[in-house]
C-alpha positions as a printed Julia matrix, in Angstrom:
106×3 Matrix{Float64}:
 -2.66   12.84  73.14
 -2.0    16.33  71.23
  0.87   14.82  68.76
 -1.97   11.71  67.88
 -4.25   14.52  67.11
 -1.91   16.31  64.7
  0.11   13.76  63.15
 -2.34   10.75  63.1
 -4.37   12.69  60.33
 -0.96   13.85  58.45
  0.29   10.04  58.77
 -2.85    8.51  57.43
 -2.92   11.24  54.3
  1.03   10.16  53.49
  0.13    6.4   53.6
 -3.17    6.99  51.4
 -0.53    8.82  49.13
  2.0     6.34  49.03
 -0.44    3.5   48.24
 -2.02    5.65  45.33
  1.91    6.24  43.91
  2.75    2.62  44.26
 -0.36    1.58  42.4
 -0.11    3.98  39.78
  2.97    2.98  38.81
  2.35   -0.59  39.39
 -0.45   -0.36  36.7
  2.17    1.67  34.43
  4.57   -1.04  34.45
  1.74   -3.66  33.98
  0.78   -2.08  30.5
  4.24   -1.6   29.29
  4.81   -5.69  30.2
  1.39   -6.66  28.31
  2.37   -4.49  25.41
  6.05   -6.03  24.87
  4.31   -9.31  25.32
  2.17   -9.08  22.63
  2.78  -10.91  19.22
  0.83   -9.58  16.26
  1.1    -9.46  12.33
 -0.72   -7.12  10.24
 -0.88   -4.33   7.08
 -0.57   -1.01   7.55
 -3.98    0.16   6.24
 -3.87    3.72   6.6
 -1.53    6.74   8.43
 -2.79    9.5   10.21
 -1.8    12.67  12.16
 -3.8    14.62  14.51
 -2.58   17.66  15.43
 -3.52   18.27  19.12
 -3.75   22.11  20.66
 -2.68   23.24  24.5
 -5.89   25.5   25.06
 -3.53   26.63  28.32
 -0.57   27.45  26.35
 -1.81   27.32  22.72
  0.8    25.23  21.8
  0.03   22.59  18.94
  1.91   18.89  18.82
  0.97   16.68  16.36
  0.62   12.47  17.29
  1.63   10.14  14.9
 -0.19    6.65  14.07
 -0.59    4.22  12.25
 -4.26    2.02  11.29
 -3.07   -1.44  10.77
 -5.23   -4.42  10.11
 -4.22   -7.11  11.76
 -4.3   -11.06  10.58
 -7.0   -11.97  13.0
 -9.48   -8.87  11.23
 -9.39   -6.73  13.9
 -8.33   -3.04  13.57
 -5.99   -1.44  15.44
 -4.11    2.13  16.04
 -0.56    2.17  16.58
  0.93    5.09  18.16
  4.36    5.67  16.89
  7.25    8.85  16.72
  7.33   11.04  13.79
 10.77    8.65  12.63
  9.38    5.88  13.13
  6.19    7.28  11.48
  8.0     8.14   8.33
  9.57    4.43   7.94
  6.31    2.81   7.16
  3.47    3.34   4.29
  0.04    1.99   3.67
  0.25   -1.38   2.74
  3.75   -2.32   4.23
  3.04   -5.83   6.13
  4.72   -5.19   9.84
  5.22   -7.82  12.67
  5.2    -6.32  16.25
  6.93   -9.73  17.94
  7.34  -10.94  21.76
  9.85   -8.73  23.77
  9.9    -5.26  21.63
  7.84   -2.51  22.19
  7.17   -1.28  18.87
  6.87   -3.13  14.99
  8.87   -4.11  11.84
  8.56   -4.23   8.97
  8.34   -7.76   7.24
């Protein structure tokens, strides 16, 4: 009766734990498959940097995107590396097709 007392509470906590993990990185996956299956053409409208400051360890990074305006009229921001930043300027026409996570140009 003593070991249900002490473990049932530590057994419950690990499953609670494990289910969290699993769906975290269930929903991870999930976004990464939706993203690659995406096809979309657009111009790139505009490029931006924001430069982004650790307030715990005052370090600064800077995020690279791009503003593209898609075909269908919608905007949208792009998130890209600094190289892959650099490969693209405003009004370039890109293609992000089926199976690749990131666009091309046309």
């Amino acid at each position: 009766m003593e070991k249900a007392a002490v473990f049932g509470p530590l057994i419950i906590f690990f499953v609670f734990f494990t289910l969290l993990v699993v769906i975290f990185f269930g929903f991870i996956i999930k976004l990464v498959l939706k993203s690659k299956n995406e096809e979309w053409t657009g111009e790139v409208s505009d490029k931006k940097v924001n430069e982004v400051e650790d307030f715990d360890t005052g370090s600064k990074s800077d995020h690279y995107f791009l503003v593209v305006k898609m075909d269908s009229g919608k905007t949208r921001n792009i998130g890209l590396s600094r190289e892959m930043w650099e490969k693209f300027q405003v009004g370039d026409k890109i293609k992000k097709p089926k199976g690749k996570l990131y666009p091309d140009k046309i």
